[in-house]
VEXDREN-2710 file (C-alpha; in Angstrom, 1 decimal):
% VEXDREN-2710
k/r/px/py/pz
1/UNK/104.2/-54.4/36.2
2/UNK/100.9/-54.7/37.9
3/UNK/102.1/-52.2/41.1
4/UNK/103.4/-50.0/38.2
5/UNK/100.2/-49.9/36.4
6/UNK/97.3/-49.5/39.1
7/UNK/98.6/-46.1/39.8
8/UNK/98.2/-44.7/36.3
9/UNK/95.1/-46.2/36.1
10/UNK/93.6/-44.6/38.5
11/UNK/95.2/-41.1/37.5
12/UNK/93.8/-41.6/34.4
13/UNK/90.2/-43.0/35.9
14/UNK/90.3/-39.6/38.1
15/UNK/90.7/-37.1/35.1
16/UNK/87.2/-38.5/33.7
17/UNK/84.8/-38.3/35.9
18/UNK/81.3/-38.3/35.4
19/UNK/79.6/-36.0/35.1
20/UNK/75.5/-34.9/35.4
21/UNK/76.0/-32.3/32.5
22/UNK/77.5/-32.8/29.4
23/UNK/81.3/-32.2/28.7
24/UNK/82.9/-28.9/29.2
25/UNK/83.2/-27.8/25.6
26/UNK/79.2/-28.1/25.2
27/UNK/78.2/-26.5/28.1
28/UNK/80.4/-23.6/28.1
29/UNK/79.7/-23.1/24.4
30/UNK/76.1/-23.0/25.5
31/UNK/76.9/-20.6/28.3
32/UNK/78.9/-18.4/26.2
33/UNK/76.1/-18.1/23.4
34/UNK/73.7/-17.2/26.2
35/UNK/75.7/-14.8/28.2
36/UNK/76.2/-13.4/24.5
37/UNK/72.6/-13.0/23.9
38/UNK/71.5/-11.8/27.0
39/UNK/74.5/-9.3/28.6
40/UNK/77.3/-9.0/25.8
41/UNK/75.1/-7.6/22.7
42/UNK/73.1/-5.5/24.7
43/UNK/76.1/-3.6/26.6
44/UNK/77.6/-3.6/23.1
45/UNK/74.4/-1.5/21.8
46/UNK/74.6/1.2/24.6
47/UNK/78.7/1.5/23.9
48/UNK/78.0/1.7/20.0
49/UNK/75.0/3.8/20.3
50/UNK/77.6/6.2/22.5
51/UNK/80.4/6.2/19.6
52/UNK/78.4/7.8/17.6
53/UNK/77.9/10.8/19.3
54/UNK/81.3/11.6/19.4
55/UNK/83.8/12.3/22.0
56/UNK/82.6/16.0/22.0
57/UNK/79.4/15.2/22.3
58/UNK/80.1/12.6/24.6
59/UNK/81.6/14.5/27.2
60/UNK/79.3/17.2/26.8
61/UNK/76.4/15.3/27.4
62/UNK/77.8/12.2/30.0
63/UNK/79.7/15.0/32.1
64/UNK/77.2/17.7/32.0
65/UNK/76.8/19.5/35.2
66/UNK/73.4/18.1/36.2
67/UNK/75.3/14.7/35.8
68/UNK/77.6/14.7/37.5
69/UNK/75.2/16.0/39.9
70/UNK/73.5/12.9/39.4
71/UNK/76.3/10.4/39.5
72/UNK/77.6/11.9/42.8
73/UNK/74.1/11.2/44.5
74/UNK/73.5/7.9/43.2
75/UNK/76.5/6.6/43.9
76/UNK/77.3/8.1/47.3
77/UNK/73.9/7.9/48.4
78/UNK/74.3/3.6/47.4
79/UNK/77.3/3.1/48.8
80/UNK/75.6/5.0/51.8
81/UNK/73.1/2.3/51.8
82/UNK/74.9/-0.7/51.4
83/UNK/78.1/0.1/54.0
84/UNK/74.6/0.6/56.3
85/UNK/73.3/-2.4/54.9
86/UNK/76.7/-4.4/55.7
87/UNK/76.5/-3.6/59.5
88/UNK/72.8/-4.3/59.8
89/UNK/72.8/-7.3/57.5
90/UNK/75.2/-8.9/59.6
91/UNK/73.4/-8.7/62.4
92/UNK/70.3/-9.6/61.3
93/UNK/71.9/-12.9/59.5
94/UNK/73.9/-13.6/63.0
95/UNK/70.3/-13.4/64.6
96/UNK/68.5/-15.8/62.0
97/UNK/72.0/-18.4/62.4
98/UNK/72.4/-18.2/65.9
99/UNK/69.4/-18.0/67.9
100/UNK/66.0/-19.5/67.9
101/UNK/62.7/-17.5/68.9
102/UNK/59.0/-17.7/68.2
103/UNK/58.7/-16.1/64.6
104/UNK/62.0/-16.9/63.2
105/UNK/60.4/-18.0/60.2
106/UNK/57.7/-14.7/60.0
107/UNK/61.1/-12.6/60.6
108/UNK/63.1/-14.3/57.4
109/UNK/60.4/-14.2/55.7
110/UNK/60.4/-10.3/55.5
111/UNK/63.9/-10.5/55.0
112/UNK/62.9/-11.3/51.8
113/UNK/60.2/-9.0/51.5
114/UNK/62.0/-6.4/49.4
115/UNK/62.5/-8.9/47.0
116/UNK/59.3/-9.8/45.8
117/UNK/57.4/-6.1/46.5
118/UNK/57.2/-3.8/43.6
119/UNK/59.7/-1.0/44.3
120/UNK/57.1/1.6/43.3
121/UNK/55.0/0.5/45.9
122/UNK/57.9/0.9/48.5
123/UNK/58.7/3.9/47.1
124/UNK/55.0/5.6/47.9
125/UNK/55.1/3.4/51.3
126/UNK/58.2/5.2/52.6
127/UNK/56.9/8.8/51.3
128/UNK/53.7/8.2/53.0
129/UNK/55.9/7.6/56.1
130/UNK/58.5/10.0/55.9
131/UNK/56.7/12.5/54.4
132/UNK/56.5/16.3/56.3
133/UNK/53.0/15.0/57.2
134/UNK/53.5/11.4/57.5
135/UNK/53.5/9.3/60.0
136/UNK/56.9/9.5/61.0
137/UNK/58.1/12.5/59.1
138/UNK/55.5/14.8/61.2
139/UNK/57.6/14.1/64.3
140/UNK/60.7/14.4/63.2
141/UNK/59.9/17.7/60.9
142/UNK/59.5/19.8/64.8
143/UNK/63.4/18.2/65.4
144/UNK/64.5/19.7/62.3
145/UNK/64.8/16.6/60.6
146/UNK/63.6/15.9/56.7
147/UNK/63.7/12.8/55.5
148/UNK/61.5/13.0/52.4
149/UNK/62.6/14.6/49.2
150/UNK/66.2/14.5/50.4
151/UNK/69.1/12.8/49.9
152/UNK/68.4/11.4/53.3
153/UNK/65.2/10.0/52.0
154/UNK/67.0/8.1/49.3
155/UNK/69.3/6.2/51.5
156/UNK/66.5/5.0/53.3
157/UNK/64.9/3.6/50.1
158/UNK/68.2/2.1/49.1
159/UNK/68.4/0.7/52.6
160/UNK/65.2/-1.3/52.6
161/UNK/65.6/-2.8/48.8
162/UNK/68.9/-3.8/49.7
163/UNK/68.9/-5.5/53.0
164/UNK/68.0/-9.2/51.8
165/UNK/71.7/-8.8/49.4
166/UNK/73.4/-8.7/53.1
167/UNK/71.5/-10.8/55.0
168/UNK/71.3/-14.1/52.3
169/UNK/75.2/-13.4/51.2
170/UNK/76.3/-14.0/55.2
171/UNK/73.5/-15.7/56.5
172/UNK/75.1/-19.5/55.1
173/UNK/79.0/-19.1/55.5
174/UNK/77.5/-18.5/59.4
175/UNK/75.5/-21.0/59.3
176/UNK/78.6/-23.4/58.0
177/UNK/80.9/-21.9/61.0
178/UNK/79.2/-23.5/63.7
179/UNK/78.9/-22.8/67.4
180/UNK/82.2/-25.0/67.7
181/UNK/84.5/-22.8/66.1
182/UNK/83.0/-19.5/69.1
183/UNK/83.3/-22.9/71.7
184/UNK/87.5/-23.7/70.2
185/UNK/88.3/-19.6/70.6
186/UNK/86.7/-19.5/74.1
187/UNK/88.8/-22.6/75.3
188/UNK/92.1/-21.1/73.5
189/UNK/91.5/-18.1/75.9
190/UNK/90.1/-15.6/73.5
191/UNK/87.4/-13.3/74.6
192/UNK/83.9/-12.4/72.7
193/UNK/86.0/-8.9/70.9
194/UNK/88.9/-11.3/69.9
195/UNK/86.6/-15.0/68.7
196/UNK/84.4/-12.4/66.4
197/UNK/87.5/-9.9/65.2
198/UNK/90.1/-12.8/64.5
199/UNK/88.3/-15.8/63.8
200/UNK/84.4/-15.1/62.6
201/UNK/85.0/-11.9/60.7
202/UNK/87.9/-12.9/58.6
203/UNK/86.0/-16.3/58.0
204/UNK/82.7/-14.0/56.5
205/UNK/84.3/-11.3/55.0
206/UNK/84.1/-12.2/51.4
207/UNK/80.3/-13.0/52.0
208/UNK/79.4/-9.8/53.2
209/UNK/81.8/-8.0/50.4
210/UNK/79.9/-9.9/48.2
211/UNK/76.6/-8.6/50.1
212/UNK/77.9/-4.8/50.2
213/UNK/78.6/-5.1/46.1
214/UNK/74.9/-6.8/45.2
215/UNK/73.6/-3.9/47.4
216/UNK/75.2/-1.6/46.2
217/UNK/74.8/-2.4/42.4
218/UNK/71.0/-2.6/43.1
219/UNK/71.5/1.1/44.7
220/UNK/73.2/2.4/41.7
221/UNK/70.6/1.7/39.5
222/UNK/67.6/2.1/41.6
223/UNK/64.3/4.2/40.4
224/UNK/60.9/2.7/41.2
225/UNK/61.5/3.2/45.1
226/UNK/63.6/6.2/44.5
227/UNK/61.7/8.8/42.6
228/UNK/58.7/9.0/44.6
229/UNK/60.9/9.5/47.7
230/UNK/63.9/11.8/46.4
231/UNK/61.6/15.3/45.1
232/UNK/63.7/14.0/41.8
233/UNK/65.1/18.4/41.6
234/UNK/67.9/18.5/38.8
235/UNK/71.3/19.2/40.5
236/UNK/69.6/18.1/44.3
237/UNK/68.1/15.3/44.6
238/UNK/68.1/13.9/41.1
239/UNK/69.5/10.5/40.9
240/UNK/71.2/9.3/37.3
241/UNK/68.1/6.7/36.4
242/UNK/65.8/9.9/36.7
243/UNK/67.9/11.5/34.6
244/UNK/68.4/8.8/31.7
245/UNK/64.5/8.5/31.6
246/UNK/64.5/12.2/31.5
247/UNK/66.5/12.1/28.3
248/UNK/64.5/9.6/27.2
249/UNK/61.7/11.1/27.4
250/UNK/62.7/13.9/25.6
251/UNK/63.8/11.1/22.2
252/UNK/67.1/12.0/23.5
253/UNK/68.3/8.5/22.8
254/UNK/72.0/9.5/22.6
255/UNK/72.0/11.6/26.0
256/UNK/70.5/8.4/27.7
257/UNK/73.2/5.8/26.0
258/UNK/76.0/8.0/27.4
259/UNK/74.8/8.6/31.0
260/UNK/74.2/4.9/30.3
261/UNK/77.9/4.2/29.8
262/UNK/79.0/6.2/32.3
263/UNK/77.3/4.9/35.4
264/UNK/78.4/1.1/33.8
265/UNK/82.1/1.7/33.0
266/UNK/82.2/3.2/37.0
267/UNK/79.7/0.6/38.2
268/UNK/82.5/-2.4/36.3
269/UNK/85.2/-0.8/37.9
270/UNK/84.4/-0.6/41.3
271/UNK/82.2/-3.9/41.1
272/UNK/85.5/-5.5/39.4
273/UNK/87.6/-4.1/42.2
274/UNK/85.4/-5.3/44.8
275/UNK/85.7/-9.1/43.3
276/UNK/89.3/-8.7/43.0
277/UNK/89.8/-8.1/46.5
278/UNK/87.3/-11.4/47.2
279/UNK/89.4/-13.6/45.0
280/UNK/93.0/-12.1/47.1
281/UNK/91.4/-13.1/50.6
282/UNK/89.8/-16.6/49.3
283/UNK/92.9/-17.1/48.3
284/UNK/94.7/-16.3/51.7
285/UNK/92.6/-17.9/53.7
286/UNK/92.9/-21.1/51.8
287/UNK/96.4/-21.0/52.2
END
């Protein structure tokens, strides 16, 4: 009875745990009410807010011309920055991981830079630079190259407040990979091309998906390090956050909800694609 017994009891020891929190019900009632509160009601406003327009009014106003204008360059111009983002990142975060220099800290610590500075202030940073007359835009205006008001210019904005997504999201599954995994490929007979292609990328892959879609969700809705640096012309180089302000500004409340709930409903989808595709290779590498 006793060699019978011990087993169950320590089944039924290991299904309660303790815990640091409370049970599961409490907390995820109180995460539920807060996610509520905070995300749920006001996305519900902006889609009820919508309804009443109506569906005529809805596409008239959500699919106008200018923007779609505006979707197309905020967007493309974000997933621009963050595919740019995702190759530089990467690098950056296999510098920080793998090697050690004098200033490693000073160099991390304007990783993070973008973080903490107001984007406005970026924004007028990067149009005093790029500017026709700026520093850099003077010499690059005689090659035929203009960065300011353009959609060029944009990228470039998106680029620099979207960095620190890429570069945290990779920078620990490196760090948890080790030298010894590069040391096991090299004895196994693989080469630098084959240890990074077969064995490091496929390990960091999800991270820097996961780095790509933060990017490129802070892209989308961008505007304080945007709008100084675009020229913000209607059907050019207006971006959809411009253009919801816009409407806004003009007590069009119902013409910003529906731009609104355009850019979120794409936003969901691609972002919900994007985690989809996380959770399938998670799941195939833990097999």
């Amino acid at each position: 009875m006793s060699s019978l017994a011990t087993p169950f009891s320590v089944r039924k020891t290991s299904w309660r745990q303790p815990s640091v929190l409370p049970g599961f019900g409490l907390t995820f009632g109180f995460s539920l009410v807060w996610l509520t509160l905070i995300v749920l009601i006001p996305l519900a406003t902006i889609f009820l807010k919508s309804a009443g327009m109506g569906w005529h009014g809805f596409v008239e106003v959500g699919f106008s011309h200018r923007a779609i204008a505006a979707y197309r360059l905020s967007f493309g111009t974000a997933a621009a920055a963050a595919l740019i983002n995702a190759v530089f990142g990467l690098l950056v975060a296999w510098v920080l991981v793998r090697y050690r220099f004098p200033g490693k800290r000073f160099v991390s610590a304007l990783v993070d830079l973008p973080f903490a500075l107001p984007t406005a202030v970026a924004g007028i940073a990067l149009t005093a630079l790029y500017a026709p007359r700026g520093w850099i835009g003077q010499y690059l205006e005689p090659l035929g190259v203009t960065v300011a008001f353009t959609p060029l210019g944009i990228i470039i904005a998106l680029v620099f407040i979207g960095l620190p997504f890429v570069v945290r999201s990779v920078e620990p599954v490196l760090a948890d990979l080790g030298r010894d995994v590069e040391e096991a490929a090299a004895t196994l007979g693989a080469n630098r091309i084959q240890t990074f292609s077969q064995v490091i990328f496929p390990a960091i892959a999800p991270a820097l998906v996961t780095g790509f879609a933060l990017a490129f969700a802070r892209g989308v809705g961008e505007y304080g390090s945007v709008i100084f640096i675009s020229g913000n012309m209607p059907g050019k180089t207006e971006i959809a956050p411009l253009l919801i302000v816009t409407q806004l500004e003009q007590y069009a409340y119902d013409g910003a909800t529906a731009i609104a709930t355009v850019m979120m409903v794409f936003s969901f989808v691609i972002l919900f694609g994007l985690n989809a595709w996380q959770a399938a290779q998670r799941r195939r590498l833990g097999a």
